[in-house]
C-alpha positions in Angstrom: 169.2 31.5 253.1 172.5 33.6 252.3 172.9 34.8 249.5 176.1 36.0 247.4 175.1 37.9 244.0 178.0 39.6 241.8 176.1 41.8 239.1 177.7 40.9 235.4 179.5 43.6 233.6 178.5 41.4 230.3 177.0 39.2 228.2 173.9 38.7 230.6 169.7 39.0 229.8 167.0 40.7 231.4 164.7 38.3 232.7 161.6 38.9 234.5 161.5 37.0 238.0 157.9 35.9 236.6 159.7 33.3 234.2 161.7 32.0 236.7 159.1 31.8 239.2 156.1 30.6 236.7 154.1 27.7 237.9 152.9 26.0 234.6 156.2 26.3 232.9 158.2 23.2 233.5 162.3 23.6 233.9 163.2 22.8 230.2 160.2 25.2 228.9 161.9 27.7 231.2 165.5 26.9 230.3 164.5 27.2 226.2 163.1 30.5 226.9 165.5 31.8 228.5 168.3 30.7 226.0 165.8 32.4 223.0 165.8 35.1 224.8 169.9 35.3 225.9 170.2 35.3 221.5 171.6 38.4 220.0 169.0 40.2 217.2 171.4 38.8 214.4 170.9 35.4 215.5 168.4 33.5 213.5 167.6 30.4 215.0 164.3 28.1 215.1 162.8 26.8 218.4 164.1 23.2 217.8 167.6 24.4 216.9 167.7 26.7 219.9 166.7 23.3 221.8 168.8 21.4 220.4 171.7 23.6 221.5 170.1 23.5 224.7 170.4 20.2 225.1 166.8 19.6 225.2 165.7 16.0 223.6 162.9 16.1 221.2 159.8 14.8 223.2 161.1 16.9 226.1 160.9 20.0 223.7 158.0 19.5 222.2 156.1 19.5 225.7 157.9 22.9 226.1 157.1 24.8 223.6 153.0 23.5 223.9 154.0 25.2 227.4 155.4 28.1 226.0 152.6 28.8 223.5 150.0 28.4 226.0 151.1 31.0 228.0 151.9 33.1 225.9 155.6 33.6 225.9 156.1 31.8 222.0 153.8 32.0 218.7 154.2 30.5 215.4 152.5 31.1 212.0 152.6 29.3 208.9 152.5 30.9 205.7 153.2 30.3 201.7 155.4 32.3 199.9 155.2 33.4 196.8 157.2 30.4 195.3 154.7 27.8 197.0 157.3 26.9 199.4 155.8 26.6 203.2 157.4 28.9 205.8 156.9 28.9 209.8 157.6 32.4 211.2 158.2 32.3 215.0 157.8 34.8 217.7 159.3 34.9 221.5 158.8 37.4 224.2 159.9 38.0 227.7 156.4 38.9 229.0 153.0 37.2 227.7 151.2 38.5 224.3 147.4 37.7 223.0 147.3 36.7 220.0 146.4 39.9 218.4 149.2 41.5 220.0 151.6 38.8 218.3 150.5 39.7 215.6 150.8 43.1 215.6 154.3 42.7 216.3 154.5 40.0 213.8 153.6 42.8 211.1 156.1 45.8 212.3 159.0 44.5 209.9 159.5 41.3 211.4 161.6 39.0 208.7 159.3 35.9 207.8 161.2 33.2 208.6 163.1 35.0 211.5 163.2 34.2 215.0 163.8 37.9 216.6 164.0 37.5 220.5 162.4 39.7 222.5 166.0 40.8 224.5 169.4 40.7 222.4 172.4 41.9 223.2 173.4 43.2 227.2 172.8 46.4 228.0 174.5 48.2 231.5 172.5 48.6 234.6 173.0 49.7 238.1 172.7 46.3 240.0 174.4 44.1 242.2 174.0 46.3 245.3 171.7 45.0 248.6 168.9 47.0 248.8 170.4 48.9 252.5 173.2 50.0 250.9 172.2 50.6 247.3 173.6 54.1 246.6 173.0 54.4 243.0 170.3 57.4 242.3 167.1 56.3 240.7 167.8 58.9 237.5 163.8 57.3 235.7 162.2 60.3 234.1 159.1 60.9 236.0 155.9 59.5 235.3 154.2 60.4 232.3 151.4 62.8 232.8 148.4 61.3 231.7 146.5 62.4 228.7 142.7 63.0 229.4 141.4 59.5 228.6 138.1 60.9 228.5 138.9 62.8 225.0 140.4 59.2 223.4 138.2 56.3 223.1 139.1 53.0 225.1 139.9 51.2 221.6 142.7 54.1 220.2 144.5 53.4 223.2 145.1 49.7 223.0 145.9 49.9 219.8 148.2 52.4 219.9 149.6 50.0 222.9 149.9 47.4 220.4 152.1 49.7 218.0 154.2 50.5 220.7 154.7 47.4 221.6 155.5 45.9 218.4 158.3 49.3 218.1 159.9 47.4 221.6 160.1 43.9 219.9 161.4 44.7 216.8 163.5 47.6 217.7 166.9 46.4 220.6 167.4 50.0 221.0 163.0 50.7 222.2 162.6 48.3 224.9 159.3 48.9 226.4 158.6 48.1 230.3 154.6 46.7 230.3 154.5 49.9 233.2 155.9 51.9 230.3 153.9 50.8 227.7 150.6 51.7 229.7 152.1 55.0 230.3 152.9 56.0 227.2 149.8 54.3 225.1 147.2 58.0 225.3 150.6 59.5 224.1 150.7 57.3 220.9 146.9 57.0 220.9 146.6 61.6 220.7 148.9 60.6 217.1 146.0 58.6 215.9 143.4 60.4 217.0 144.9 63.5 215.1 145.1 61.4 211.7 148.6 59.4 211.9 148.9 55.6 211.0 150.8 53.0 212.7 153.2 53.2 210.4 154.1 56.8 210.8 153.8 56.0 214.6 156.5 53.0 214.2 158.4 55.4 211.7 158.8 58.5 213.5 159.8 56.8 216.8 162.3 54.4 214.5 164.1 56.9 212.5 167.3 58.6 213.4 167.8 56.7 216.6 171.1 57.9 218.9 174.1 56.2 219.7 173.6 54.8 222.4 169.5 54.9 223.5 170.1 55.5 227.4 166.6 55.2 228.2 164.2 54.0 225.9 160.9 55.0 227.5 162.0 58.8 228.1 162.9 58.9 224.0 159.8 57.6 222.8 158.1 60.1 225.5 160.1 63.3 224.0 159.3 62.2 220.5 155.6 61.5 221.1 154.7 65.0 222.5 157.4 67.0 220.8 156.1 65.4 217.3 152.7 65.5 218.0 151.2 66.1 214.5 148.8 69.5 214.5 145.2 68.4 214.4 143.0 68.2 211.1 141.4 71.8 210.5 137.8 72.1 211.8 135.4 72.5 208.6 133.1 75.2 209.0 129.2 73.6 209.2 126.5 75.8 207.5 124.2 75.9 210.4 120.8 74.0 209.6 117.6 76.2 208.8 115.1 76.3 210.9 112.2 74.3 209.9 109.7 77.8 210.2 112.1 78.8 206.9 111.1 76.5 204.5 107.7 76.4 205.0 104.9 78.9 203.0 101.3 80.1 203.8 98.6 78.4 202.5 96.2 80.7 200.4 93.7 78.5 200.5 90.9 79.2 202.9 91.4 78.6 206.7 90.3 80.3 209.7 93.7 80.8 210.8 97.0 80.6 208.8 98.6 77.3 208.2 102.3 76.8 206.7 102.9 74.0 204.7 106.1 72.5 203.6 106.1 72.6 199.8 107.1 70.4 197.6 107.9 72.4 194.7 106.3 75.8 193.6 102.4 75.0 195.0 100.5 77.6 196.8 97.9 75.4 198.6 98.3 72.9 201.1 97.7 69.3 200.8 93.9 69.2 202.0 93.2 72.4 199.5 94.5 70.6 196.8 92.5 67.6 197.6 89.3 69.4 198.4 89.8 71.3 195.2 90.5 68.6 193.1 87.2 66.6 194.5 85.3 70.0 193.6 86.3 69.3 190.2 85.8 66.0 190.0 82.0 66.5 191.3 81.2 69.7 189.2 82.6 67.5 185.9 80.3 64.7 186.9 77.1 66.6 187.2 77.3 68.4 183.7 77.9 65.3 182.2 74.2 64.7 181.8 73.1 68.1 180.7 76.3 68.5 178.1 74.4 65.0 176.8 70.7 66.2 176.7 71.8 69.0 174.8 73.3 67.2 172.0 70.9 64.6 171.7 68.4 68.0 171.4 70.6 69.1 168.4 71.1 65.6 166.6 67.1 65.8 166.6 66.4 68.9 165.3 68.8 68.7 162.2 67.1 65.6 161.4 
């Protein structure tokens, strides 16, 4: 097969070969994906107007987006406002999300009733060369170096995956490769291990954004280790006592020594207190009778 490809100098999307290519995706789920996705940020348009512009009939596009939903690429939520009125907030994406990850991104200032695409307006790109005679120079920051995963637990990092990824999808100018993502995640997940939110994450890497963003991933990476927040102050710990320290002598009488742990300000040990108290116990018992033969003696002789 020959092929003649001229690369677009505008008004063109970024789509990933594995939409065009997906198995379980019929060609109208694929064709209404790709026209949410060709939408510019500003546009707000449902799934069944976007269809409908499409030139996809009803049944037709109802079967697509049951398509799209199961794999992933599309998620809806209804809702009630505050007015009682019923609202359907929808969600598209260029690469599959779980439906915790929709949601995260669903949360990261996404309007309620706004269909934000997950690629708006056309960005340049070196393409349109064959691959022998490509000259362009691959200018990609290198690889991030990895963070020492062994310090920041498994969890941390997917969800500071999840922040970044809802900063790509909400923000045109933070497009986040799933490569990139990975890379960056231990980055993001250092920021929350050292105190910061997901909001101060999505904040910080939002804020003050330059005109234009040539490369999204190497931004984020300058911010996220440039930034990085100091770490909370260690609290000095009062080493623990030793057990030996708050224990006292017995003074009762033992062959040896034996330390007890007191309770309050006693001298004797448990079984001294107990043997004591039984010696009492016995010596009040036997004078009982005697202290009683006595008085009976007296009560007789004053008769």
């Amino acid at each position: 097969m020959l092929r003649h490809v001229i690369a677009p100098e505008g008004r063109f999307t970024q789509v990933p070969n594995d939409i065009i290519r997906h198995p379980r995706l019929s060609s109208d789920a694929v064709r209404l994906l790709l026209f949410l996705l060709s939408l510019p940020d500003t546009e707000r348009l449902s799934f069944s107007e976007a269809a409908a512009r499409a030139g996809i009939k009803n049944a037709a596009f109802q079967r697509a987006k049951s398509q799209l939903k199961a794999e992933g690429y599309a998620h809806e939520w209804r809702s009630q406002g505050p007015d009682g009125r019923w609202m359907t907030t929808q969600l598209v994406a260029n690469q599959p999300l779980t439906a915790e990850e929709a949601r995260a991104i669903r949360d990261g200032d996404v309007q309620p009733t706004a269909v934000k695409p997950a690629v708006g307006g056309p960005t340049p790109r070196p393409v349109g060369h064959h691959p022998k005679t490509n000259t362009v120079k691959n200018t990609s920051p290198p690889p991030v170096p990895p963070t020492p995963r062994q310090l920041i637990p498994d969890d941390l990092v997917e969800h500071a995956a999840l922040v970044l990824a809802s900063v790509s999808h909400t923000e045109r100018k933070l497009r986040l490769t799933g490569r990139e993502l990975k890379e960056l995640a231990p980055l993001a997940a250092d920021w929350l291990l050292r105190g910061a939110t997901g909001r101060d994450l999505r904040e910080e890497l939002r804020n003050g954004l330059p005109e234009p963003v040539h490369h999204a991933a190497a931004l984020i990476r300058d911010r996220l280790t440039r930034k990085l927040p100091e770490p909370p102050p260690i609290r000095p710990t009062t080493p623990p006592q030793p057990r030996v320290a708050q224990m006292r002598e017995c003074e009762g009488d033992h062959t040896q020594a034996l330390l007890f742990r007191p309770l309050g300000d006693e001298t004797l040990c448990l079984e001294c207190r107990v043997e004591r108290a039984e010696k009492g116990a016995a010596a009040a018992q036997s004078a009982t009778p005697a202290l009683f033969a006595t008085s009976s003696a007296r009560l007789r002789n004053s008769l």
